[in-house]
N, C-alpha and C positions, 0 to 999 in steps of 0.2 A: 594734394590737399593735406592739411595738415593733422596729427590726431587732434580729433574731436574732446574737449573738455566732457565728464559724464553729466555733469547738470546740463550740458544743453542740447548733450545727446539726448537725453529723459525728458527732456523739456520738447524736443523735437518729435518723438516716439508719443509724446501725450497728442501732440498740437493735430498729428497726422494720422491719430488711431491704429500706430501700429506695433507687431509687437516685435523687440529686441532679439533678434538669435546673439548668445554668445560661443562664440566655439573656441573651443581651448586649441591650443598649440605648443609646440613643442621643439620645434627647430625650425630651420629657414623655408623649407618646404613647403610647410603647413602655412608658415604664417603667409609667403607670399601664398598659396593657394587660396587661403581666406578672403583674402584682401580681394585677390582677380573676383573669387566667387560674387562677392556683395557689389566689388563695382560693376559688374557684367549685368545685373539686374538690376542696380540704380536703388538699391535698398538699403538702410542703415542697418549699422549691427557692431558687436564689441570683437575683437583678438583677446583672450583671455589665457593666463600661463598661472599653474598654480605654484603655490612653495613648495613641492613635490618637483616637480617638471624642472623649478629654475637650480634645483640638483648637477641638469644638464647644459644649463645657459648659466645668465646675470640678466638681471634688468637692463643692463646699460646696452646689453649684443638684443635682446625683443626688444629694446626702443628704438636701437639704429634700425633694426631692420622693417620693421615698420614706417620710419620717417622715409626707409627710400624706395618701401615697395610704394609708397601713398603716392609717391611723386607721378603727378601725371594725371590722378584721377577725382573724380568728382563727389565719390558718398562720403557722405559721413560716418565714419567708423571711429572708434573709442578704444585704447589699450587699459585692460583689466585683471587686476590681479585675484585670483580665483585662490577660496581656501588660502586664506593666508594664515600663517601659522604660527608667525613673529612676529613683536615688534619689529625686530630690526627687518624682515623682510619689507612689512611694511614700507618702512621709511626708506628704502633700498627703493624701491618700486616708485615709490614718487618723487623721490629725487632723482631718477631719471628719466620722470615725463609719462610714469604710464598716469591717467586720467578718470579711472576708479578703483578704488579699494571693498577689495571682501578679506571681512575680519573674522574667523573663522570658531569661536569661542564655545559652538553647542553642548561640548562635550562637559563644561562646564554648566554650575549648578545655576540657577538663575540668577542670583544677584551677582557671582564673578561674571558671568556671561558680561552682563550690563556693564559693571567695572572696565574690561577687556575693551569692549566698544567704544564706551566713552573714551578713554585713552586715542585711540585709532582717530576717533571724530576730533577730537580736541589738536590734533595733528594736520590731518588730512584737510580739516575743513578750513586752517590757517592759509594753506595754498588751492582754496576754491576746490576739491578732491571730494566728489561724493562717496558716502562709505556704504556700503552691504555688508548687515550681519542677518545672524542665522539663528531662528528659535527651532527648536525640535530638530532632535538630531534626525538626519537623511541614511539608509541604511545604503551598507553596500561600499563605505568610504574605507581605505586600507586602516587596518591597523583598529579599528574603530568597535567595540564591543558594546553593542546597544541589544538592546529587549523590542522588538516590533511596537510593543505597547509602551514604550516610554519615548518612540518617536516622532507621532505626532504633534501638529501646532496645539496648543493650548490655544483657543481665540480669546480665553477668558484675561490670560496675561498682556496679549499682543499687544494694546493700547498707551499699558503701564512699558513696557520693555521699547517700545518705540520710541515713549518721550522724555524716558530717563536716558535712556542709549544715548539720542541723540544719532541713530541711523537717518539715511535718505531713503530709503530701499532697504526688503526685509524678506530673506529665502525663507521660504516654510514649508514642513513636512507635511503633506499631505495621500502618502504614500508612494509617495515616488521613491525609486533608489538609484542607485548611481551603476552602471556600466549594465553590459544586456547579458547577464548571466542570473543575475536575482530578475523577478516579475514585481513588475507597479502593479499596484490595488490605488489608484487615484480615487480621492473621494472627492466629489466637488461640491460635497452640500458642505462639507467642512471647510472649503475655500473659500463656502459664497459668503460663511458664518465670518470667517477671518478678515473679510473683501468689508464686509459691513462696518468690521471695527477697527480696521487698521489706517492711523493716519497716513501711511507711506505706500507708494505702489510695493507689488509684490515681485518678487522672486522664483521660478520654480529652476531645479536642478533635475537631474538626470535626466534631459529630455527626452534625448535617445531610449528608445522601444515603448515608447507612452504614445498611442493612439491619437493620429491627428486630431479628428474632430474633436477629442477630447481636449488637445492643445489648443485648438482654435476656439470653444467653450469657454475659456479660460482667460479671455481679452475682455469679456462682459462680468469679469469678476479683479478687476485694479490687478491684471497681473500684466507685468512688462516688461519681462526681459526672462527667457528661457536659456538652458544651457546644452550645449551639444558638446561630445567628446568623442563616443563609441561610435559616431556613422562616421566620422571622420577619418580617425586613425585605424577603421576599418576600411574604407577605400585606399588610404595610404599603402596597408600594409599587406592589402590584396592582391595590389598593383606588383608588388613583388614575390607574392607568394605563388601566384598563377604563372609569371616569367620562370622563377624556379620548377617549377611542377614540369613545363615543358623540359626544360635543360637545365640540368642542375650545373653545368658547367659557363651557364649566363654569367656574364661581367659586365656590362654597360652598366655601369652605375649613371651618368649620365642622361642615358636615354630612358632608364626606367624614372628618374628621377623628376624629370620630366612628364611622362607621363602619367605617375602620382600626382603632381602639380595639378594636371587636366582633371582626375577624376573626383581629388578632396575639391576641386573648384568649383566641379559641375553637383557635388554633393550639398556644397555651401549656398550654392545659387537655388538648388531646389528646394532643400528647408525652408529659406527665407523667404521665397514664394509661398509655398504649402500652407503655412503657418499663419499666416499672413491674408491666407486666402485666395490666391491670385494663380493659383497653379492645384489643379487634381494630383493627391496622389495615389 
């Protein structure tokens, strides 16, 4: 199969009532693990790499590998760039076929914010590219110095920031943070408040350590598309961590690598159920 354009992945995820897992990746591993995951349970979902990560790739090596793990299988999956942090990533990123953009701008005051967006969307939306930006900074992100109290969504702006942006989709803080060493304080009467005024589906980030049924809550409130990172490159890196604890003199890269493959795949496959509804966790 081929990737999936985002509009009609989102178009797909609306028509079906279901909701988007995106799991970041990071090298060849991961992404085909992603990919096995979501095909094995017949469920759609994004491969997302942020501008951080592509430190360690290009777009053009996550797009090949993507085009040839797809070969053969039947879901609908979508390549996305996560946190994007340039223009030129940006444009780097869809000129070599990845099929959504996140424009990453929070950190910025509210009218650059919208500036920053429009730019991306006036790009993006030329070659059909739906874009995700971001109101309310998300704690927990590197590098990133925010006040707990100046990260939540504003729902009172959301409205205004959506339709001067020109976003498709829109991440919002609502206590969530990014990787399992900070604790979420998810609030969902401020989600429901946001869900009420926001022309766009929503967004949430750091999905990892935020409380299923709380995730699942969250479909009844315009939200469609969640992000995974830390369960992920947690079972990747267990995979090797537990081989070495036995023998620190292991060398099968190979056969661990493998392995990993198995275990981020059966990680990907259980999220996307869980979430979803269709599997107890």
């Amino acid at each position: 199969m081929k990737i999936v354009n985002g509009f009609d992945l989102l178009a797909y995820a609306k028509e079906k009532k279901l909701l988007l897992p995106a799991f970041n990746t990071t090298n060849l591993e991961m992404t085909k693990a992603i990919i096995k995951g979501l095909n094995a349970v017949h469920l759609p979902g994004m491969v997302q790499i942020s501008s951080n990560n592509l430190h360690l790739s290009n777009p053009e090596v996550i797009a090949y590998m993507m085009r040839e793990f797809l070969k053969g299988t039947d879901t609908p999956v979508g390549l996305h760039l996560d946190h994007g942090k340039s223009f030129d990533d940006v444009k780097a990123c869809v000129d070599a076929g990845f099929t959504s953009i996140m424009v990453d701008a929070s950190h910025l005051n509210f009218e650059e914010n919208i500036k920053e967006v429009q730019k991306t969307v006036e790009y993006c939306h030329f070659y059909h590219v739906p874009v995700e930006a971001e109101l309310g900074a998300i704690m927990g992100k590197e590098d990133d110095d925010v006040n707990e109290a100046d990260c939540k969504t504003d729902p009172a702006l959301v409205k205004e920031f959506v339709e001067r942006s020109g976003c498709d989709i829109l991440a919002v803080s609502i206590g969530n943070v990014h990787g399992l060493d900070a604790v979420a304080k998810i609030d969902l009467a401020l989600l429901k408040r946001i869900a009420e005024v926001s022309p766009v589906p929503l967004v949430l980030h750091g999905g990892s350590g935020i409380p299923f049924d709380q995730v699942k809550q969250m479909r009844d409130y315009n939200m469609i598309k969640v992000n995974y990172g830390s369960d992920l490159r947690r079972a990747f890196i267990q995979t090797f961590g537990e081989a070495y604890e036995k023998n620190h003199n292991e060398a099968n890269l190979y056969g661990l690598s493998a392995k990993a493959v198995e275990n981020v795949s059966k990680t990907a496959a259980d999220l996307v159920l869980i979430i979803n509804g269709l599997k107890e966790s």
